[in-house]
Residue frames as qw, qx, qy, qz and C-alpha x, y, z in Angstrom:
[[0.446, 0.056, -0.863, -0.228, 142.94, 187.57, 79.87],
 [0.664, -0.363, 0.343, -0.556, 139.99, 186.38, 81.85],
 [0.064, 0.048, -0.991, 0.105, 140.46, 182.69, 83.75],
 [0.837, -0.163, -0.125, -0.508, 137.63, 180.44, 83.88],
 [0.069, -0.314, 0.940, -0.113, 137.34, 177.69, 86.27],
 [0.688, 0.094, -0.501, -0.516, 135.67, 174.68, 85.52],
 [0.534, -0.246, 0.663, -0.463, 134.13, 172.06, 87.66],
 [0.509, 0.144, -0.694, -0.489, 134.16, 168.56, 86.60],
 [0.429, -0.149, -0.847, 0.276, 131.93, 166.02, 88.19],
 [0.485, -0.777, -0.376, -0.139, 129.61, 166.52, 91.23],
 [0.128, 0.763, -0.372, 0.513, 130.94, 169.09, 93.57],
 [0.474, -0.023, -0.771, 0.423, 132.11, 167.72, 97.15],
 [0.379, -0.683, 0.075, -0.620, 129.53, 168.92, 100.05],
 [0.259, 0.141, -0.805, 0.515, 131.25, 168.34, 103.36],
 [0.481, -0.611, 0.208, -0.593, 128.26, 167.79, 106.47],
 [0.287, 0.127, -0.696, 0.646, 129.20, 167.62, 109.75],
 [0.632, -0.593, -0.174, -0.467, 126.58, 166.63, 112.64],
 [0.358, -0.594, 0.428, -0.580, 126.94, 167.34, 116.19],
 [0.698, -0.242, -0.671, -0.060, 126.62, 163.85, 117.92],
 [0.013, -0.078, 0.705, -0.705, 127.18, 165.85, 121.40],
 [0.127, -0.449, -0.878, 0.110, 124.04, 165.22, 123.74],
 [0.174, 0.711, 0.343, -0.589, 121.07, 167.84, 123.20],
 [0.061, -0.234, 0.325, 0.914, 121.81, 168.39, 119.98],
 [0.723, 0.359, 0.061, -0.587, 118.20, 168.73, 117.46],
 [0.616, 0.346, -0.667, -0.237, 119.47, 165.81, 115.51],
 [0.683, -0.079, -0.723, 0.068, 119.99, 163.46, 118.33],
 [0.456, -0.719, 0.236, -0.468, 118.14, 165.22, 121.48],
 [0.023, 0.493, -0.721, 0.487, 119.29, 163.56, 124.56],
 [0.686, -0.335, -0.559, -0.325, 117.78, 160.42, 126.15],
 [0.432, -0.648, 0.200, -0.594, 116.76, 159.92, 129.30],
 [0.162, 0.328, -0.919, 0.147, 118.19, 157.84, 131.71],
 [0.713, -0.374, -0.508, -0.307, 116.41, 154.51, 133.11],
 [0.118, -0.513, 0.685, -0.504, 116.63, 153.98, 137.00],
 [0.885, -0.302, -0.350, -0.061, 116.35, 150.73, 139.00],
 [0.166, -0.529, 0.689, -0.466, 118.03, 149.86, 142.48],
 [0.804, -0.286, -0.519, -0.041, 117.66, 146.40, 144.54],
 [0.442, -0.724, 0.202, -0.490, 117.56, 146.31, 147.84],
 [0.723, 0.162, -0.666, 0.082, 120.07, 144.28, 149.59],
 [0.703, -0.619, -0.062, -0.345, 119.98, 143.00, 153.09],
 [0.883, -0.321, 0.144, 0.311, 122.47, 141.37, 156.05],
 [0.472, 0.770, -0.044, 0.427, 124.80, 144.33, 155.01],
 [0.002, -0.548, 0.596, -0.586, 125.87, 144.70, 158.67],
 [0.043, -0.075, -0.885, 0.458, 125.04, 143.01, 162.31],
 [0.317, 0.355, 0.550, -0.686, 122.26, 145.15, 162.62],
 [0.259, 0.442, 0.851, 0.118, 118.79, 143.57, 160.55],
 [0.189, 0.824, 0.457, -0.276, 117.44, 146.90, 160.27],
 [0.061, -0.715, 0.459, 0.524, 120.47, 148.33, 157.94],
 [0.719, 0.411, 0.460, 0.320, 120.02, 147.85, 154.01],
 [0.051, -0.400, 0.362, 0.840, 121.86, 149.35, 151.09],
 [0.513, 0.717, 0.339, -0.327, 119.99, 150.71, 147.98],
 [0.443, -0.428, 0.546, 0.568, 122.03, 150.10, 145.01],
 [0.551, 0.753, 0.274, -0.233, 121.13, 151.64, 142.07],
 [0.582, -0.403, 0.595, 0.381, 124.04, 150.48, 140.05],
 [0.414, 0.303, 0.831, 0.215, 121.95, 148.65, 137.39],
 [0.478, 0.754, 0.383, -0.236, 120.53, 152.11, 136.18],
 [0.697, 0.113, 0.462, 0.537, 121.42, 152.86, 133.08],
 [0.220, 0.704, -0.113, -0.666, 121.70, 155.97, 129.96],
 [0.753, 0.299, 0.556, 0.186, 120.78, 154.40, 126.94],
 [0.627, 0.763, -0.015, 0.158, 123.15, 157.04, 125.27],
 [0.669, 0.113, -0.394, 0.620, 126.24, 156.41, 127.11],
 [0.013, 0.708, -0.103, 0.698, 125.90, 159.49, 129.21],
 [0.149, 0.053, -0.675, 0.720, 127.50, 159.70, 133.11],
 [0.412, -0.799, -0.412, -0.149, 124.39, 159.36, 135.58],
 [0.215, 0.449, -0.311, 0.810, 125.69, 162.11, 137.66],
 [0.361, -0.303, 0.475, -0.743, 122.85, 162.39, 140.85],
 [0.282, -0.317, -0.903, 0.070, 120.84, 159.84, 142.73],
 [0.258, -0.328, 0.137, -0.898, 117.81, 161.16, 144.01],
 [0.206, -0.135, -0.945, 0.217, 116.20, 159.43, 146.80],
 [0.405, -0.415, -0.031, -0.814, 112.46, 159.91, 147.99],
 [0.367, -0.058, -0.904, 0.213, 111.33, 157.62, 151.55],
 [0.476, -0.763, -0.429, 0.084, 109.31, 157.57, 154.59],
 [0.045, 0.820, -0.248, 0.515, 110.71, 160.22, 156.86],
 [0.972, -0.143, 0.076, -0.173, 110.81, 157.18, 159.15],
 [0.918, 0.222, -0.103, 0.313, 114.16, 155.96, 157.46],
 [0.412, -0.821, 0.280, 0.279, 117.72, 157.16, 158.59],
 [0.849, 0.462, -0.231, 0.112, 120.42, 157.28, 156.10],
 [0.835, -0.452, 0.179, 0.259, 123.61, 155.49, 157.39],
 [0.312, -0.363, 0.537, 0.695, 126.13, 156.45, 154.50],
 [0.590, 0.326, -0.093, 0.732, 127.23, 158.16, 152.56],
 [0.042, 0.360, -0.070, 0.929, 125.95, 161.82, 153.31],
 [0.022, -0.166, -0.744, 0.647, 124.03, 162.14, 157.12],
 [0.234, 0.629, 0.439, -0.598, 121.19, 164.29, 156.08],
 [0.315, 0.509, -0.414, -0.686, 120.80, 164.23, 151.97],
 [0.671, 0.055, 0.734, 0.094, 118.94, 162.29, 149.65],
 [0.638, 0.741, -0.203, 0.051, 120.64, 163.75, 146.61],
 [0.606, -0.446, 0.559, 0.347, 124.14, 161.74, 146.50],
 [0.538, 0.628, -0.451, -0.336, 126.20, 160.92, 143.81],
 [0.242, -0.286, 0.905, -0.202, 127.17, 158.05, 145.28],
 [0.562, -0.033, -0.703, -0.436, 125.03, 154.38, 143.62],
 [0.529, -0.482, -0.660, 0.230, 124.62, 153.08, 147.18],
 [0.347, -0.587, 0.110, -0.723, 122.60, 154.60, 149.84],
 [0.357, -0.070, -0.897, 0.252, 122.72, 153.14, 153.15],
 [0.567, -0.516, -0.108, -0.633, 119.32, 153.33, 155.62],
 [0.002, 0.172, 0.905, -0.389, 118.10, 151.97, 159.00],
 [0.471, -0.302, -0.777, -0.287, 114.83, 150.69, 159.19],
 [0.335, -0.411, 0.473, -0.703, 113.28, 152.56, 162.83],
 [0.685, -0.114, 0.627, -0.353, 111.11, 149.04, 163.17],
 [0.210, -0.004, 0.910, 0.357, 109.81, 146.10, 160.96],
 [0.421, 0.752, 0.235, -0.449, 107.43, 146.85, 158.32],
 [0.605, 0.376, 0.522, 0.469, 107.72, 147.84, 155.07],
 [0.122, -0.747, 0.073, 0.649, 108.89, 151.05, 153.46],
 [0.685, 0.521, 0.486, 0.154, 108.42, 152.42, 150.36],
 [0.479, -0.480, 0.303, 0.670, 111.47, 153.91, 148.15],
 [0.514, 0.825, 0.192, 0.134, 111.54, 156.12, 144.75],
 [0.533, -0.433, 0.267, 0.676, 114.71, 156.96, 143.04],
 [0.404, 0.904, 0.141, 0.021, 115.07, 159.20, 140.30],
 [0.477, -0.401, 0.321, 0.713, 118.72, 159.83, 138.66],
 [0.362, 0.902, 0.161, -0.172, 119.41, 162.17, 136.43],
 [0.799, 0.403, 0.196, 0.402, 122.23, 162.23, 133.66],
 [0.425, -0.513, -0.051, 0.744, 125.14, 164.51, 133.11],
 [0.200, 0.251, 0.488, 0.812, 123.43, 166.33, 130.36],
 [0.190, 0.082, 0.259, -0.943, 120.84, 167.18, 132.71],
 [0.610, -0.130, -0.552, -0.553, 117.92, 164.64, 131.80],
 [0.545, -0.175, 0.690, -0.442, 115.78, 162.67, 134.71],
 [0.233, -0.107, -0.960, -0.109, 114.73, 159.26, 134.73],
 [0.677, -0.365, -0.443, -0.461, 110.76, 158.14, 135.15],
 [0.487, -0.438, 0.630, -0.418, 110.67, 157.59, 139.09],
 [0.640, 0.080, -0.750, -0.149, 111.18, 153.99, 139.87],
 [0.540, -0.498, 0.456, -0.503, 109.53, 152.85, 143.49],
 [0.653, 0.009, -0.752, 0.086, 110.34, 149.65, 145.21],
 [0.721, -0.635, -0.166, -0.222, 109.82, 148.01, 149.12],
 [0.198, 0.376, -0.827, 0.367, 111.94, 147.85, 151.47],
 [0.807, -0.163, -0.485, -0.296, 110.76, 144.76, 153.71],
 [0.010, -0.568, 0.587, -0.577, 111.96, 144.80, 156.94],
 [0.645, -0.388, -0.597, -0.278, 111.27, 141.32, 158.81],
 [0.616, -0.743, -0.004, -0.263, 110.60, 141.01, 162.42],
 [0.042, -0.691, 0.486, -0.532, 113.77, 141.51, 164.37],
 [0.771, -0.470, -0.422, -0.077, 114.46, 138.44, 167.08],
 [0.010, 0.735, -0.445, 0.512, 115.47, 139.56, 170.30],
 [0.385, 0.121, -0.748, 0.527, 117.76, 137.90, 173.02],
 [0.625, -0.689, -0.350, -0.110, 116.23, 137.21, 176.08],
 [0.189, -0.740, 0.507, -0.400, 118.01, 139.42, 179.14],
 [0.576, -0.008, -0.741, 0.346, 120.13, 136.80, 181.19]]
């Protein structure tokens, strides 16, 4: 006896799409970077932090590195002595005089996507000093 099977109706077609980041349906976006530059962070006038908090991954993805680019001029104060790849959102500098200094950050995502450099000043005003007693 032979069975026949019969389909009524439209068959069911199951798809499934990837929604991880990189896939060809929904490549990965890049992240945006911004930082502001805040001042009177310690006694000393010539110490600012660089706080790139505010950047963002306009698909939810972890920003995973800060890349910093400065004068050679600048000293970082914290986190990491002698690196200006951190993971870390705040970067602390000194300022060797008054002037102005120009900063470029670039973060990059945990899927492995950079952000469009983003440069800002750092403004450093003149410094009064104490007269010697």
């Amino acid at each position: 006896m032979m069975k026949r099977l019969r389909f009524v109706g439209a068959v069911p077609v199951v798809i499934v799409l990837a929604l991880a980041g990189g896939c060809f349906l929904f490549p990965n976006k890049a992240p945006e970077a911004s930082f502001t530059v805040i001042y009177d962070v310690t006694e000393d006038a010539m110490v600012v932090d660089l706080d790139a908090s505010s950047s963002v991954d306009p698909d939810g993805d972890e920003i995973v590195t800060y890349q910093w680019a400065f004068s050679d001029d600048l000293d970082i104060v914290e986190p990491q002595a002698y690196s200006t790849h951190t993971t870390s959102e705040v970067l602390r500098v000194r300022c060797p005089v008054q002037g102005e200094y120009t900063v470029t950050l670039v973060v990059r995502d945990a899927e492995g996507a950079n952000s469009t450099p983003v440069t800002g000043t750092i403004v450093v005003p003149n410094v009064p000093v104490e007269p010697m007693p």
